[in-house]
C-alpha positions in Angstrom: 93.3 116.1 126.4 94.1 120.0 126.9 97.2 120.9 125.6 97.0 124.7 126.4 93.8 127.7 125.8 94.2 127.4 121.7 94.9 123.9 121.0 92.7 120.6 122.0 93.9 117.0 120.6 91.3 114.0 121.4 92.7 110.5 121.3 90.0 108.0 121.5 89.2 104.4 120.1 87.5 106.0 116.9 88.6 108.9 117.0 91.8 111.2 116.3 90.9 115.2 116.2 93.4 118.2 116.6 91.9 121.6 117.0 94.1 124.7 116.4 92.9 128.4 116.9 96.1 129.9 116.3 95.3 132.0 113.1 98.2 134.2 111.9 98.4 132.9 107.7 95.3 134.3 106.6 96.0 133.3 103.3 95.0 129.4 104.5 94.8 128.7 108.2 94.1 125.3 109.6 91.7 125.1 112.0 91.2 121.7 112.7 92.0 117.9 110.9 91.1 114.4 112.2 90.3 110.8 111.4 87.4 108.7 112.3 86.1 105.6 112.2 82.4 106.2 112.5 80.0 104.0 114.3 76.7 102.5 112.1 74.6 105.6 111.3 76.8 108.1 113.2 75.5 111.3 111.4 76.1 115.0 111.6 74.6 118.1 109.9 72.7 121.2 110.4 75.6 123.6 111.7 76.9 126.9 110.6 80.4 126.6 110.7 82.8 129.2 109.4 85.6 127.1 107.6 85.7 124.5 104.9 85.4 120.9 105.9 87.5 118.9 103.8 86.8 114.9 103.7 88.5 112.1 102.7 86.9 108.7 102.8 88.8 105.6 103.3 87.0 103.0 103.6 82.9 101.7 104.1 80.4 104.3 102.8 78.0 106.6 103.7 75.4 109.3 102.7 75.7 113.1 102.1 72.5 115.5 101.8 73.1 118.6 100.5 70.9 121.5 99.4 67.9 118.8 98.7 70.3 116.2 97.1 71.2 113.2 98.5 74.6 111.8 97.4 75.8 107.6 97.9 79.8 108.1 99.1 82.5 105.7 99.2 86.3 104.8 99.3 88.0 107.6 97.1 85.6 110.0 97.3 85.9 113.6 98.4 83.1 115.8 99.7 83.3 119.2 101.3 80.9 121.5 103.5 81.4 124.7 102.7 81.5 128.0 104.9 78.3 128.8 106.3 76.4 125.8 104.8 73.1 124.6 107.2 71.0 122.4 104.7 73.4 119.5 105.2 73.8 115.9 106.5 76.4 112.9 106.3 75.9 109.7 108.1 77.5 106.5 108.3 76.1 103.1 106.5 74.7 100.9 108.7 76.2 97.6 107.4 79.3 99.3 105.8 80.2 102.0 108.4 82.8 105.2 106.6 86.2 106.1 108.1 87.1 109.4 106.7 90.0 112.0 107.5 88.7 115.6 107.8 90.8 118.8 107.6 88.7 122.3 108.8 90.5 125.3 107.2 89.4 129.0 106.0 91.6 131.9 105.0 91.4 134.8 102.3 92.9 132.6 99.3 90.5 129.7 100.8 87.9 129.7 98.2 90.4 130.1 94.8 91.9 127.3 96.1 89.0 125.4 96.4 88.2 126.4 93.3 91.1 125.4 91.4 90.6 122.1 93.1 87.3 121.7 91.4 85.2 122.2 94.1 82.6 125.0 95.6 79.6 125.9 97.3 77.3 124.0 93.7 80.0 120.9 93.1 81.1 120.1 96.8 81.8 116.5 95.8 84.6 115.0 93.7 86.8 111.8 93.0 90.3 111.7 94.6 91.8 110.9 91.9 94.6 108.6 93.5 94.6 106.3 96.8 92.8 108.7 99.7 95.7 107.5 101.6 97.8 110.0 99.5 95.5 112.0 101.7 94.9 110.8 104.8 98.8 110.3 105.9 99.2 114.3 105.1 95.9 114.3 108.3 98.1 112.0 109.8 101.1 114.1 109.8 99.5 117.1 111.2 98.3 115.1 114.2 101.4 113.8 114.9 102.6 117.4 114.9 99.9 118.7 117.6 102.0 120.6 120.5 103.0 123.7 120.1 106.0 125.2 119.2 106.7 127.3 116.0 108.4 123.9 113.7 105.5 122.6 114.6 103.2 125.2 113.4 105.1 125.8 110.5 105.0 122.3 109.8 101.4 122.1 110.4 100.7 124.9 107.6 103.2 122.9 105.3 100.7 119.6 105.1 97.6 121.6 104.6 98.9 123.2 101.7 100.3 120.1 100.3 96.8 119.1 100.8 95.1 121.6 98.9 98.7 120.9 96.3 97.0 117.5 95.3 93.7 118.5 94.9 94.9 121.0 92.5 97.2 119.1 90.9 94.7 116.1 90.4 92.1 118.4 89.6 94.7 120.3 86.6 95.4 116.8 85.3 91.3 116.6 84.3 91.0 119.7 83.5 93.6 119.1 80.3 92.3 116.2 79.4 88.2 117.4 79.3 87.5 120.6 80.5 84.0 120.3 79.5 83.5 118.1 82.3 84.2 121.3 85.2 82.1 123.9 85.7 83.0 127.1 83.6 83.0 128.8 86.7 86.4 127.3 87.8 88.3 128.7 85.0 86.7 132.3 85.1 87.8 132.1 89.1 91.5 131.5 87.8 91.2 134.2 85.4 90.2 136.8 87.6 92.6 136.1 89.9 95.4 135.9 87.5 94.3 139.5 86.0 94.5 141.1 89.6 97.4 139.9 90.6 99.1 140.5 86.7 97.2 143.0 85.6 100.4 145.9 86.3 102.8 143.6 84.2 101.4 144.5 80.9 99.8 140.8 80.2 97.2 140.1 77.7 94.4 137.9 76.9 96.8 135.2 75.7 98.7 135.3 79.1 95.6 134.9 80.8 94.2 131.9 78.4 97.6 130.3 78.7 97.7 130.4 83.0 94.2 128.8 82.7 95.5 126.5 80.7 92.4 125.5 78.3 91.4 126.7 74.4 91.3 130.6 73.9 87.8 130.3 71.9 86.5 127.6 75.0 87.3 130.1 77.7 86.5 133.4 75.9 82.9 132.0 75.3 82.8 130.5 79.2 84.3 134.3 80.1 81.3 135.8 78.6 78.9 133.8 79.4 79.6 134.4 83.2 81.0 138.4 83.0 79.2 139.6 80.5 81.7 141.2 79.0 84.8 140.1 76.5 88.5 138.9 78.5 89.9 141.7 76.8 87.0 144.5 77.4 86.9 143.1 81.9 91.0 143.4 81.4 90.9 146.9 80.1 88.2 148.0 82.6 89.7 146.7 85.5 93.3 148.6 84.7 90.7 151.7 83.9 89.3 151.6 87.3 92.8 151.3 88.8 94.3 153.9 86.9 90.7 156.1 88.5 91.7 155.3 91.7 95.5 156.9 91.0 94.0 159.6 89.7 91.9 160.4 92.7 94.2 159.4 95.2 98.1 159.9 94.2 99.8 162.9 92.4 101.1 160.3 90.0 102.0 162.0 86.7 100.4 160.1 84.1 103.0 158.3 82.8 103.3 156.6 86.1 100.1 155.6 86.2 100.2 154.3 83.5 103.2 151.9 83.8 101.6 151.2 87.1 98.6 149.6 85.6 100.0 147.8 82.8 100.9 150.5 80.1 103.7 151.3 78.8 103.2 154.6 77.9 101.0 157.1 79.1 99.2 157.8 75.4 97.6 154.4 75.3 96.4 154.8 78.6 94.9 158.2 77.5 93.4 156.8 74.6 91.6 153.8 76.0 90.9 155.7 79.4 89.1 158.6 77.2 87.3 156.1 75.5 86.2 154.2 78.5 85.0 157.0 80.5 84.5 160.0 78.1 86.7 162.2 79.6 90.6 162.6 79.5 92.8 161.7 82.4 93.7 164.8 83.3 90.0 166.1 82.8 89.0 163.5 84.9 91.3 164.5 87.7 90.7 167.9 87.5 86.9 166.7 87.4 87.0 165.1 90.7 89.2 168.0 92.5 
């Protein structure tokens, strides 16, 4: 059934799907959700699609292939297809049929989130952690919220990022208790992040280890490893390159570039700028002019 040009909502026997192709978050936009009871050996597979695809399975079981590995699913577990994945498949058992809930989303802050939710384009498969109906009734709640008016849209936004919420906040509660167990890669992704949206207010290496929330030594060594480069040496580089940019295109005095990237003075930022680069700040404008 056609609601209007941006919005389609099937109702069938086995199957509930909304689609929405309204996108004005870009931070996270739904695209589309839905719950299905599949049929023996109902499969699907081998299509570009832009967004993530987000399932929940309720009940039965079924099989996922995925980059040349083939995966045995069931009750509680979570799988995802990532953006612009082909080399996949999921089917149905054929004694033990799945019912899953889906949720189809993208946006800019799509792939942190996934991250911090222990998932991405290597690990695309993870416990839920808690009953998927935790899960499934947020699906169900966007369904029941299909037509459009702006509550509804609002409201719509509002599951998916309680969604996302859980998966994070189930993910966290693992993360504390083994961190050895996630891929290194998780906790780098936070770090960055943290650094450029931080990096102006002066924070330091413990602020950083503390948002990630694991052992200074464990992520220092898992921050190497991947950068190659110290948490301290990437954090002074980065506010380098910003303070660079300033230089080339603001007449910021100095002093204000330097609170600007996380200084509090503009002789520290001299110091470590000169020793980054080789050059003063002000030789370095005057280089580029």
């Amino acid at each position: 059934m056609a609601l209007d040009k941006q919005t389609i909502f099937y109702d069938y026997d086995s199957l509930l799907e909304f689609m929405y192709l309204n996108h004005d978050n870009t931070d996270l936009y739904l695209e589309h959700c839905g719950i299905q009871h599949c049929p023996p050996g109902h499969a699907y597979g081998k299509i570009r699609r832009l967004e993530y695809h987000l399932h929940f399975i309720i009940s039965g079981k079924g099989t996922l292939e995925y980059n040349g590995s083939t995966y045995s699913l069931q009750r509680g577990d979570v799988f995802a297809i990532p953006p612009g994945a082909t080399d996949y498949k999921y089917y149905a058992d054929l004694k033990d049929p799945w019912c899953y809930a889906w949720v189809a989303f993208n946006g800019t802050k799509a792939r942190h989130y996934m991250m911090l939710s222990g998932i991405n384009n290597t690990h695309i498969i993870r416990p839920a952690y808690m009953e998927p109906e935790h899960y499934t009734c947020l699906i169900q709640q966007i369904l029941e919220a299909r037509h459009i008016t702006l509550p509804n849209e609002l409201t719509r936004l509002g599951y998916l990022f309680e969604i996302i919420s859980l998966l994070m906040e189930s993910n966290q509660s693992l993360c504390e208790a083994a961190p050895d167990e996630y891929p290194g890669e998780l906790y780098v992704e936070s770090a960055l992040h943290f650094i450029e949206s931080n990096y102006q207010n002066n924070i330091n290496v413990n602020d950083i280890v503390n948002h990630v929330g694991i052992n200074r030594s464990y992520f220092s060594t898992l921050f190497k490893q991947q950068m190659q480069v110290s948490p301290i040496k990437y954090l002074q580089e980065f506010r380098i390159n910003r303070a660079r940019q300033l230089l080339k295109s603001t007449g910021l005095s100095l002093h204000e570039i330097a609170l600007q990237v996380g200084y509090k003075d503009a002789f520290i930022l001299s110091k470590i700028f000169k020793k980054s680069t080789k050059l003063s700040p002000s030789q370095y404008r005057n280089h580029i002019l």
